[in-house]
N, C-alpha and C positions, 0 to 999 in steps of 0.2 A: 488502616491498610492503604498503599497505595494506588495509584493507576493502575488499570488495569484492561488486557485486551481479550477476548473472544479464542476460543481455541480453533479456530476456522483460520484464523490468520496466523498462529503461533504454530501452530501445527506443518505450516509448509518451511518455516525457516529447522524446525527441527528433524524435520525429514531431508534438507539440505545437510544439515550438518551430519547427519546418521550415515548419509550415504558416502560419506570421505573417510573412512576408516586410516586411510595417511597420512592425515593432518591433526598436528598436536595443537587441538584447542585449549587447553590451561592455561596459554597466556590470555586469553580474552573472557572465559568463563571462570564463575567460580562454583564452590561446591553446590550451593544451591542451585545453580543454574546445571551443573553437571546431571544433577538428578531425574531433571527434566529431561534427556535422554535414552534416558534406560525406564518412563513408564508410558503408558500410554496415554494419548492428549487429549482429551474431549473435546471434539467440536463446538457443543455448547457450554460448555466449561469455561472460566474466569482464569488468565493466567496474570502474574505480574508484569509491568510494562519495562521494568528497572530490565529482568532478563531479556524478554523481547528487545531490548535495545542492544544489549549485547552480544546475541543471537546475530542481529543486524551487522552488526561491525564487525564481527568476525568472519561471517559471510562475503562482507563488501570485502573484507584484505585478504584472502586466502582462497575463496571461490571466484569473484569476480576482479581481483588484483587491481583492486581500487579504482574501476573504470566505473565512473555514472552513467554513461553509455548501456553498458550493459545490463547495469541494473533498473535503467528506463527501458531498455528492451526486455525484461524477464516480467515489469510491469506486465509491460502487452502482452504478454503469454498468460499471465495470472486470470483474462477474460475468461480464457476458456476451460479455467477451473471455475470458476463464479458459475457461470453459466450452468455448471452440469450441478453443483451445487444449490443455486439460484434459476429454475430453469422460467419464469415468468421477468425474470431480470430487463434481458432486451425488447422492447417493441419497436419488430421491424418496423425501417422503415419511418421509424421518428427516436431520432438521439436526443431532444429536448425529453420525450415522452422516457428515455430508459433512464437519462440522468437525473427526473422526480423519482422515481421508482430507486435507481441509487441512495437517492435522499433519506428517502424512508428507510430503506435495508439498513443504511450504514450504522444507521443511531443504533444498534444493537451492539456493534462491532467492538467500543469503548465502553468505558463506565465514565466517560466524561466528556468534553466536548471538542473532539479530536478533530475532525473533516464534518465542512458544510460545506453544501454546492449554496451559495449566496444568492446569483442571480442565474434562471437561464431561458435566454430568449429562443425566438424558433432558429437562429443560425449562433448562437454562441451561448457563453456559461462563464461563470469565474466560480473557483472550488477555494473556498480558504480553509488553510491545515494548521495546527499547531500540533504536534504529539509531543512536545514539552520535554525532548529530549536532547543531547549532548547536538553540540554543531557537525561532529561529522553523520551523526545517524540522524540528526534532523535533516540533511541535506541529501543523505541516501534515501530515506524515506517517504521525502517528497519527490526525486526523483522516478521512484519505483511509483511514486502516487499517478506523477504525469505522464508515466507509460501504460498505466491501467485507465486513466480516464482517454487518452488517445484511442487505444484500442476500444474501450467499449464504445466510445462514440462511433468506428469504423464500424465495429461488430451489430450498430443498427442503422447501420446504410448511411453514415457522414459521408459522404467527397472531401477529398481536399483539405483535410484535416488538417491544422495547425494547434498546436500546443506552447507554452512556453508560461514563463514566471513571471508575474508580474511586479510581485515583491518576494524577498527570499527571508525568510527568520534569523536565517543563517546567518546573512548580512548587515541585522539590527534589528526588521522590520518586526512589527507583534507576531501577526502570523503571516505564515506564504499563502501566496494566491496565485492560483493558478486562471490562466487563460484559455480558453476554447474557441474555436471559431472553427466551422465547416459549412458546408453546401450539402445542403437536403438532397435527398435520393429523387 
């Protein structure tokens, strides 16, 4: 069997696409993946990553119309699912203290080695990603990644938040890594 993700995360791109009943998805899904809309998703349920990938790109071209923008902003929104989800997730008040706490959550997320926060000091972090998928949904994917580590670093009191790539997969590198830097509350 292949890769495979968590029905906590597979579950918001399927309720995306559920919700567009005017949009002809058959160019980008196929039957198997088709399936996966019509039942219901277990949260702690084992999905494949092959769909979840295509899930993703059909989303990025027909909901988000190809903007990484938007899909780094719908990251940041994704906090405040986690959160109601994950409610021990944030410790006010120290964004070093919620991105350990990240650390630990996430290993559940994959069935393999998908996102490590690598290092994180008291004003910064680097998150390295691989989800081993196609260059345009590895590039979505890490985008929508550095809109959800932005926000949860705001969502426990960072200032001055700064994000961005340090190296990109997309672009050759092994995996993406991402960069954090803020100011303590």
């Amino acid at each position: 069997m292949g890769r495979q993700v968590r029905g906590m995360l597979f579950v918001d791109y399927v309720r995306m696409i559920r919700g567009r009943k005017d949009v002809d998805w058959m160019p980008y899904l196929d039957g198997a993946d088709l399936a996966y809309l019509s039942q219901p998703i277990e949260p702690a349920g084992w999905y494949p990553m092959e769909t979840f990938e295509r899930l993703g790109v059909a989303i990025l071209k027909e909901i988000a119309h190809g903007q990484q923008e938007g899909v780094r902003m719908w990251g940041r929104f994704q906090v405040l699912t986690s959160r109601k989800q994950f409610p021990d997730l944030v410790a006010e008040g120290s964004p070093r203290e919620t991105l350990m706490r990240f650390r630990t959550l996430s290993r559940g997320f994959f069935d393999y080695d998908a996102v490590d926060i690598i290092d994180v000091e008291d004003e910064e972090a680097t998150v390295s990603i691989a989800y081993r998928m196609g260059t345009l949904a590895e590039e979505t994917a890490c985008n929508q990644s550095l809109g959800f580590f932005e926000g949860l670093v705001e969502a426990a009191g960072g200032k001055e938040t700064r994000a961005g790539f340090a190296s990109c997969s997309w672009n050759g590198a092994k995996r993406t890594q991402i960069r954090l830097l803020w100011v303590n509350p």
